[in-house]
C-alpha positions in Angstrom: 0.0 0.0 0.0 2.6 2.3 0.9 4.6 1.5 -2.5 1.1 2.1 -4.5 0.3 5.4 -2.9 3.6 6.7 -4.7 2.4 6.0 -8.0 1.8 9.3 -9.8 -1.2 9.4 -11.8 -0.3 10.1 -15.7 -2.8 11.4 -18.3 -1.6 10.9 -21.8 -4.2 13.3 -23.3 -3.1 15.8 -21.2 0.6 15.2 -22.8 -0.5 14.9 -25.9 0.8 17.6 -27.4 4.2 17.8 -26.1 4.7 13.7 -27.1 3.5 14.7 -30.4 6.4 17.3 -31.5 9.1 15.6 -29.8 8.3 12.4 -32.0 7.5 14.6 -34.5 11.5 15.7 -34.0 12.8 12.7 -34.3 10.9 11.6 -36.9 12.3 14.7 -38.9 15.7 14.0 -38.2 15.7 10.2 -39.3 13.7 10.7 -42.3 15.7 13.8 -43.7 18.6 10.8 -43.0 17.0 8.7 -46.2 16.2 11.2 -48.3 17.1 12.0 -51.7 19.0 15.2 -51.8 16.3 17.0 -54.5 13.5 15.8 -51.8 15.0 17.4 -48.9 11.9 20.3 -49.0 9.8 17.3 -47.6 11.0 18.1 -44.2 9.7 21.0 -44.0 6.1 19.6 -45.0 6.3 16.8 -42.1 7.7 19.7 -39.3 4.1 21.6 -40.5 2.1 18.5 -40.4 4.0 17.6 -37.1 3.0 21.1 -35.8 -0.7 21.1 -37.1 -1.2 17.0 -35.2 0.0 18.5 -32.2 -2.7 21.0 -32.0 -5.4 18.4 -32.7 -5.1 17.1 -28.8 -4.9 20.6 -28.0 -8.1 21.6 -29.3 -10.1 18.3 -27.8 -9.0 19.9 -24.3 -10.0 23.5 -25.1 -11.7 25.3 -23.3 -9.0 24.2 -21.1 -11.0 23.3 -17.5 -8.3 23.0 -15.0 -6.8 19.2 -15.1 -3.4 17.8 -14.1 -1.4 14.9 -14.5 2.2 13.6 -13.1 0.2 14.3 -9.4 1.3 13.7 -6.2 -1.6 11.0 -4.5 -3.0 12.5 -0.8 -1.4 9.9 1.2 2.0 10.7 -0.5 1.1 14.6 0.5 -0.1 14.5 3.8 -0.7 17.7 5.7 1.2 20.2 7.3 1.0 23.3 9.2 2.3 26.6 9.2 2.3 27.6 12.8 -0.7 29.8 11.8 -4.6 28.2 12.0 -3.8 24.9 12.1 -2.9 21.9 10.1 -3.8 22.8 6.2 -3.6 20.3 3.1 -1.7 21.2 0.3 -3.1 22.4 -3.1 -1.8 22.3 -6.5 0.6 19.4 -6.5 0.4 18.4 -9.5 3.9 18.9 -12.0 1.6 19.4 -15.3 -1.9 20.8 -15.7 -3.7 21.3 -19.3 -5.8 24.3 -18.2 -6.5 27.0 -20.6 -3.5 29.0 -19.7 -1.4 26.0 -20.7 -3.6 25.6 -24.1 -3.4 28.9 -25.1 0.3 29.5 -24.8 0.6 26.1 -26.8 -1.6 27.4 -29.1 0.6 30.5 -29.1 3.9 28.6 -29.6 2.7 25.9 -32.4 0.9 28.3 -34.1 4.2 30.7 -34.3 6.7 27.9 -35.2 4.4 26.7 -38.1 4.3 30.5 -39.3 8.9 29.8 -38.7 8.8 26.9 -40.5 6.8 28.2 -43.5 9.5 31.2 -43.7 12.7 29.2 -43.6 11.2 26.5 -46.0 12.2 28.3 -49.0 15.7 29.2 -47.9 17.2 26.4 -46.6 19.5 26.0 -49.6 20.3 29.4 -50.0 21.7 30.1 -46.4 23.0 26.5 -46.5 21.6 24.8 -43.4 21.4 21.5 -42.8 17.3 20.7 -43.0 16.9 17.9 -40.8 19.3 19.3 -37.9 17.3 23.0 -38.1 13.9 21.3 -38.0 15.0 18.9 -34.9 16.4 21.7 -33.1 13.7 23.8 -34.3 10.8 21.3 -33.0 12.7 20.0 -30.0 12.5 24.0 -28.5 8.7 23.9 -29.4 8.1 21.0 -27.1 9.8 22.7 -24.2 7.6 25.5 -24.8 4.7 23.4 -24.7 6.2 21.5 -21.6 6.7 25.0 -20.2 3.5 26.1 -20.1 2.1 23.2 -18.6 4.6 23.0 -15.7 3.5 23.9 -12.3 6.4 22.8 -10.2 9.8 24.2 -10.1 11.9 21.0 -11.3 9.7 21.0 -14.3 9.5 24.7 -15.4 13.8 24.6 -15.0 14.2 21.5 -17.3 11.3 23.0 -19.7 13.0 26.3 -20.2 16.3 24.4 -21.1 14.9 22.2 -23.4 13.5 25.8 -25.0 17.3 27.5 -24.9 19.5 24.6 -25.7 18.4 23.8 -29.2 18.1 27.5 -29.5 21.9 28.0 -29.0 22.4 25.8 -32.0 19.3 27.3 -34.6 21.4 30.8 -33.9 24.9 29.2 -34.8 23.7 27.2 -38.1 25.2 29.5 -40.5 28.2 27.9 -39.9 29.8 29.6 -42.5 29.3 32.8 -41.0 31.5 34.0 -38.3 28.6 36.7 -37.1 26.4 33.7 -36.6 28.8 31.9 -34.3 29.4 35.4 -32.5 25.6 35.2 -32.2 25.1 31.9 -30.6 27.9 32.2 -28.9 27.0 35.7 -26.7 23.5 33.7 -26.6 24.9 30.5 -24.8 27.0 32.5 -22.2 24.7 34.9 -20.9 21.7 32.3 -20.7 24.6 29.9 -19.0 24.6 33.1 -16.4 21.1 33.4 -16.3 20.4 29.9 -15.8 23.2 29.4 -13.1 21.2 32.3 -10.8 18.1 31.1 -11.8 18.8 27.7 -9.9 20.7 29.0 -7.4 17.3 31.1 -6.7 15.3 27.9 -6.6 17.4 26.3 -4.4 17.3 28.9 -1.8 13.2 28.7 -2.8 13.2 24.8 -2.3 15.4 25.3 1.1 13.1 28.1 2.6 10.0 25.7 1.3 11.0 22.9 1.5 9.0 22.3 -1.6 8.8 22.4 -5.5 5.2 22.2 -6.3 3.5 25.7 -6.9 0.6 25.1 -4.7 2.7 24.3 -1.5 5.4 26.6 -2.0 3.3 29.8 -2.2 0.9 28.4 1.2 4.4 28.2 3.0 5.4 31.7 1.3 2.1 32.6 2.7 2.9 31.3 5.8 6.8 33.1 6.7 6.0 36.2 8.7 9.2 37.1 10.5 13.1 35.4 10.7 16.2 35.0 8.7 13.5 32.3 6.5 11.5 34.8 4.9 14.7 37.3 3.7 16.1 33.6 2.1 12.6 33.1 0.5 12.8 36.6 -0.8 16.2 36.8 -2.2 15.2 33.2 -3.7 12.2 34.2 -5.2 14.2 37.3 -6.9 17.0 35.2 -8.4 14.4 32.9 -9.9 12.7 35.7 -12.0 16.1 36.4 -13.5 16.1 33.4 -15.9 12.6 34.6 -17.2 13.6 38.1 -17.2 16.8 37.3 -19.2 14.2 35.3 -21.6 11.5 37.8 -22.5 14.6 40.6 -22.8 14.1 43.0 -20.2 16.3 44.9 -19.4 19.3 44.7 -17.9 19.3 41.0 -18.8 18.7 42.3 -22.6 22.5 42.3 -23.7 22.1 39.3 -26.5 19.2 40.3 -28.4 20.1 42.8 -30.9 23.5 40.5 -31.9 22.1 36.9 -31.3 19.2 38.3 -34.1 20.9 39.8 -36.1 23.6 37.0 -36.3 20.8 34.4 -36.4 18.9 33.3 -39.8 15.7 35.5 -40.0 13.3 32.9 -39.4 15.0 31.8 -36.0 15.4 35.7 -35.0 11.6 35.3 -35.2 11.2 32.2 -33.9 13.6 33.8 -31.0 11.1 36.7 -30.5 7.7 35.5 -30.3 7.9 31.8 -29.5 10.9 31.5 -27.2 9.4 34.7 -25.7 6.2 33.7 -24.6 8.0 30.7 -23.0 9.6 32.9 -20.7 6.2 35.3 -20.0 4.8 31.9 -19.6 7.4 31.4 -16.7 6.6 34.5 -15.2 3.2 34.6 -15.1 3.2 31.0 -13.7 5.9 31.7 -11.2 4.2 35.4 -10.1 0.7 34.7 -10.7 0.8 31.5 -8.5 4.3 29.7 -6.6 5.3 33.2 -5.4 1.3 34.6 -5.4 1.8 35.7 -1.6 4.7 37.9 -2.6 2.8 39.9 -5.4 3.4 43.0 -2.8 7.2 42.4 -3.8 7.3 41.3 -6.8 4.8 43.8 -8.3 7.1 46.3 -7.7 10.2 44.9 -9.3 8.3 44.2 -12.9 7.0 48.1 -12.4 10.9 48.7 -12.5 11.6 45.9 -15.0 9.0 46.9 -17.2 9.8 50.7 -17.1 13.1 50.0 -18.2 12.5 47.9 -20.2 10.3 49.8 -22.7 12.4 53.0 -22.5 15.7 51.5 -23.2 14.3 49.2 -26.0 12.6 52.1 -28.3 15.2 55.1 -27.1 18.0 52.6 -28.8 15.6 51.4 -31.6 15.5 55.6 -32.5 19.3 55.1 -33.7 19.3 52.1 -35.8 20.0 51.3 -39.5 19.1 47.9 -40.1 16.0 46.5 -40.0 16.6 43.1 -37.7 18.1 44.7 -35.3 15.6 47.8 -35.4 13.0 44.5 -34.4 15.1 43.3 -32.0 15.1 46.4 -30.2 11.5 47.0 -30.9 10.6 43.9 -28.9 12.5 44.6 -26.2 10.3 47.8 -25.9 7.5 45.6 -26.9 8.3 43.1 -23.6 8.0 46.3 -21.8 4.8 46.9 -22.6 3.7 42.8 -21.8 5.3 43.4 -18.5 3.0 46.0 -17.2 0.0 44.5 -16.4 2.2 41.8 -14.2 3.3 44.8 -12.1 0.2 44.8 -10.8 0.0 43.4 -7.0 -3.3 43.0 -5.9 -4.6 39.5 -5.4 -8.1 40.1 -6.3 -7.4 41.4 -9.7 -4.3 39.8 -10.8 -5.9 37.1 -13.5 -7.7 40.0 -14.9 -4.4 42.2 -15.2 -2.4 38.4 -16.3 -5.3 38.4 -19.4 -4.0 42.0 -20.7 -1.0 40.6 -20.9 -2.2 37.1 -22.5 -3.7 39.1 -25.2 -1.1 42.0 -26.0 1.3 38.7 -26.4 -1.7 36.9 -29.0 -1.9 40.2 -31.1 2.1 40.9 -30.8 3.2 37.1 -32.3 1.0 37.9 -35.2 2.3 41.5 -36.3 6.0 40.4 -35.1 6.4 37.4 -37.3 4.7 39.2 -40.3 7.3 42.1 -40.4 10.3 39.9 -39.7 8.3 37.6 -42.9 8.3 40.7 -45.0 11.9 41.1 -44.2 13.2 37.8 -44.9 10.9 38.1 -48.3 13.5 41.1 -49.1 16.2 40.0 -47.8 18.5 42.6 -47.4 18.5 44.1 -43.7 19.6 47.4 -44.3 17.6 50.1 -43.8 17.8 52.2 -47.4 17.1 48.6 -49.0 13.6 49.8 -48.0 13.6 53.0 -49.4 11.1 53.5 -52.5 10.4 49.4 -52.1 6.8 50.0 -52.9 7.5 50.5 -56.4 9.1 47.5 -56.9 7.9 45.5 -54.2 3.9 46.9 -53.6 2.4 44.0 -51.7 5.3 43.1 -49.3 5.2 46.8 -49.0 2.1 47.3 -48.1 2.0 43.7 -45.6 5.1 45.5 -43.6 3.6 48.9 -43.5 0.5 47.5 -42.0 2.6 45.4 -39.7 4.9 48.5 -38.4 1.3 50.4 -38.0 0.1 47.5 -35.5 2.8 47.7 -33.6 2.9 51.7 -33.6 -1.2 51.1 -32.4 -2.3 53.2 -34.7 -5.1 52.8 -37.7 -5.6 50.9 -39.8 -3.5 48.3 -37.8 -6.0 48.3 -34.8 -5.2 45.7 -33.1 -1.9 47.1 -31.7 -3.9 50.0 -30.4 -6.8 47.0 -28.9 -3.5 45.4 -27.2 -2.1 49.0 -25.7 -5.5 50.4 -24.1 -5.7 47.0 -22.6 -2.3 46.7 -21.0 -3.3 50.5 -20.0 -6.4 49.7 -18.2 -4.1 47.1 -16.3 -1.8 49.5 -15.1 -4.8 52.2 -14.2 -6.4 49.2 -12.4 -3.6 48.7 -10.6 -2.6 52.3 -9.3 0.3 52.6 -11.2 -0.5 56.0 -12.7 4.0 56.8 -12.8 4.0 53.2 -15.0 0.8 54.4 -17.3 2.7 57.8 -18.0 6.2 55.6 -18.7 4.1 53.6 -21.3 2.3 56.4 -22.7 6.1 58.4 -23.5 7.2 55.2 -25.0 4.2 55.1 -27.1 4.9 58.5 -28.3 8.9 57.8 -29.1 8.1 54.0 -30.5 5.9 55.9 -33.1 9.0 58.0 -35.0 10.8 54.7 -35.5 7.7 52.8 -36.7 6.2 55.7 -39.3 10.0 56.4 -40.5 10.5 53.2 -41.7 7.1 53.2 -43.2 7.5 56.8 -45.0 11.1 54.7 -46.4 8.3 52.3 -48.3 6.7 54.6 -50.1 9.5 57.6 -50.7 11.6 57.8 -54.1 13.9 54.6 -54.7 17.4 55.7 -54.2 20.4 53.5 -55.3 20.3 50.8 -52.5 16.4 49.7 -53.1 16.2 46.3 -52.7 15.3 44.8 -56.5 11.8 43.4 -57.7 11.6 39.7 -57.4 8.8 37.2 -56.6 9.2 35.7 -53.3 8.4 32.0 -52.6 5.0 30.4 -52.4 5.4 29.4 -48.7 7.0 32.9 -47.6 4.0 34.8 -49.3 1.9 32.3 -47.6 3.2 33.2 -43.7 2.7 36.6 -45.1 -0.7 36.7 -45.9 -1.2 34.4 -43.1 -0.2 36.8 -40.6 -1.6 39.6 -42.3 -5.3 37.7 -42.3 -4.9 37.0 -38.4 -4.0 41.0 -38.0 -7.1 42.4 -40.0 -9.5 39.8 -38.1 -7.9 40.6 -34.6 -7.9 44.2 -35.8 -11.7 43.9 -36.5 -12.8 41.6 -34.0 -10.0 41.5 -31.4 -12.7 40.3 -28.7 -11.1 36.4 -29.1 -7.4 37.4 -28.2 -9.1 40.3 -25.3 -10.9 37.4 -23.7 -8.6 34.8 -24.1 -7.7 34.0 -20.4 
């Protein structure tokens, strides 16, 4: 009996997903081995179907009402007591739950790498990367994102977000032939190393002032430390754990390897990099703030208000000064992160899932108008700035997709949604009583917009001598683009699904 009550329950539904792409990787990898060299574009096709299958479990789950797997049986539990009340049983000790947070950040994270793979399809060849190794690593980083989302105990979010990061070190670095690729992947490796190494050293101290992983238990005995050398351990643990998530979404000052590691990465893994790898990490925080460390919301709230303030200011005051166009993005979403980070300032109990939804839904509307510009860039291929200069002469639709991309994420009309995503992240921060952070934002707003509408005005000025030539872009590129585009104008239109999405 004692043996049996150790059993965890395991719920292969609920796992689906995650078991779908990492088969789905190998699969990739062993078939691209037997291959014929002039059917090497297959890959690609079995990465998308491997992407769309996973969803299907996905969607049989949806709306997402809370379950868990991988759970921790009662008589395995037990109860304890804080000192305070009496004995209490512990919640929440479950290491996986497919709720609808869970599903919609796996929707998020499939539906962004199909957009990657679609990109990247066409220019395999041309970059000279090796197609089965980019779609292993590429699909091996989507199931820790999926594994990520679902994780609710400390063990299991740590070995997620390194299963995210480790194949991403090597997507960065597959140029091999390019020494600004290695530079890339190798400023990428180092400072996540760093990250990562305070990171657990913050859990530990979390685990040692808990004496727990599990979300549910570690935020009742958070709840539960009123005075003593304890609680200033739990603290300083609790801050060192946010670091590896902060150093993931790029806020600043753990923002150092974004501008090189994308602009030294293929496109299509920059924006793989940017949405998908960076809702992992606002997956991580919002799990960690929104629930483990809940009691602390009083001290945490504070630290994102900081986080996020900088965050957004440094991001779009460096953006002002740049000249090409992937690192322009790169800074752009660090100033973008600032604006996701807002609403998680907030520290009221009562109100934070409302305030966590405003940030669930600026991230929904952001993946969409981030992948389509970085689509319309890799359609053009050259990065530099005056490329874009006059391109609507030669190049009128891609034009016009990244002009209405650039307007999203300026918020202003006709690209809607952008503006949808900013009042909500707004009302968040008014919600909240942070009237200083709502002013921050609003500055940003204002100095985000002369770096947005001048690279617009470049698309439709006279052509000067370093306009990128006309040419017809591939069927699958065009196709991510008008994807994107489609899911902008129906979120710009009818935004309510993204708004109410949590």
């Amino acid at each position: 009996m004692a043996v049996s009550s150790l059993v965890q329950s395991i719920s292969y539904a609920q796992i689906a997903a995650p078991l779908v792409v990492a088969g789905g990787a190998v699969a990739v990898l062993v078939a691209e081995l037997f291959l014929a060299p002039r059917f090497k574009r297959l890959v690609s096709w079995l990465s998308l179907a491997v992407l769309a299958g996973a969803a299907a479990p996905d969607l049989a789950l949806w709306p997402g009402r809370t379950r868990g797997t991988f759970c921790m049986p009662p008589t395995a539990i037990g109860m304890y007591s804080l000192g305070v009340g009496g004995p209490k049983t512990m919640p929440g000790t479950c290491s996986y739950a497919a709720d609808r947070f869970t599903l919609i950040f796996q929707f998020i994270a499939l539906a962004g790498a199909f957009v990657v793979v679609l990109m990247s399809a066409s220019s395999m060849k041309r970059d000279r990367i090796p197609t089965g190794e980019y779609h292993f690593l590429l699909l091996s980083s989507v199931a820790g994102v999926l594994v990520l989302a679902g994780s609710r105990d400390l063990i299991s979010l740590t070995i997620a977000l390194e299963t995210v990061s480790l194949p991403a070190f090597a997507l960065v670095g597959l140029k091999r032939w390019s020494g600004r690729s290695s530079e890339a992947a190798l400023k990428f490796f180092l400072i996540s190393v760093a990250a990562t190494a305070v990171m657990l050293f913050g859990i530990s101290l979390v685990y040692g002032a808990t004496g727990n992983v599990h979300f549910g238990p570690v935020a009742l005995h958070l709840d539960g430390l009123r005075t003593g050398p304890v609680r200033h351990l739990a603290y300083l643990g609790v801050g060192l754990t946010l670091v590896g998530f902060a150093f993931k979404v790029s806020a600043v000052p753990f923002h150092f390897w974004t501008p090189d590691t994308y602009a030294g990465a293929p496109v299509p893994v920059a924006a793989y990099l940017s949405v998908v790898s960076k809702a992992a990490g606002f997956a991580g925080l919002i799990l960690l703030t929104g629930t483990a460390f809940s009691p602390l919301l009083n001290k945490t709230g504070p630290l994102l208000a900081v986080l996020a303030a900088l965050t957004m200011s440094v991001g779009n005051l460096v953006a002002l000064r740049q000249t090409d166009a992937v690192r322009l993005l790169a800074w752009s979403t660090v100033g973008q992160a600032g604006y996701i980070l807002v609403p998680l300032a907030a520290h009221d109990p009562a109100s934070y899932a409302k305030h966590i939804n405003a940030s669930i839904a600026y991230l929904i509307m952001y993946a969409a108008m981030n992948l389509g510009a970085f689509a319309v860039v890799h359609s053009v291929r050259d990065t530099s700035l005056d490329a874009y200069r006059g391109l609507a002469k030669t190049r009128p639709l891609a034009s016009a997709a990244l002009a209405f991309f650039l307007l999203c994420l300026a918020g202003l009309p006709p690209g809607v949604m952008g503006l949808f995503a900013k009042v909500a992240v707004f009302g968040a921060a008014a919600g909240s009583h942070l009237v200083w952070l709502a002013v921050v934002m609003a500055v940003n707003v204002v100095i985000a917009l002369y770096y947005y509408l001048s690279w617009t005005a470049r698309l439709f000025a006279a052509p000067g001598e370093a306009t990128a030539s006309a040419g017809r872009s591939p069927a699958t590129l065009r196709f991510a683009i008008g994807l994107t585009v489609l899911v902008s104008v129906v979120f710009s239109v009818w935004p309510q699904p993204a708004l109410g999405a949590f």
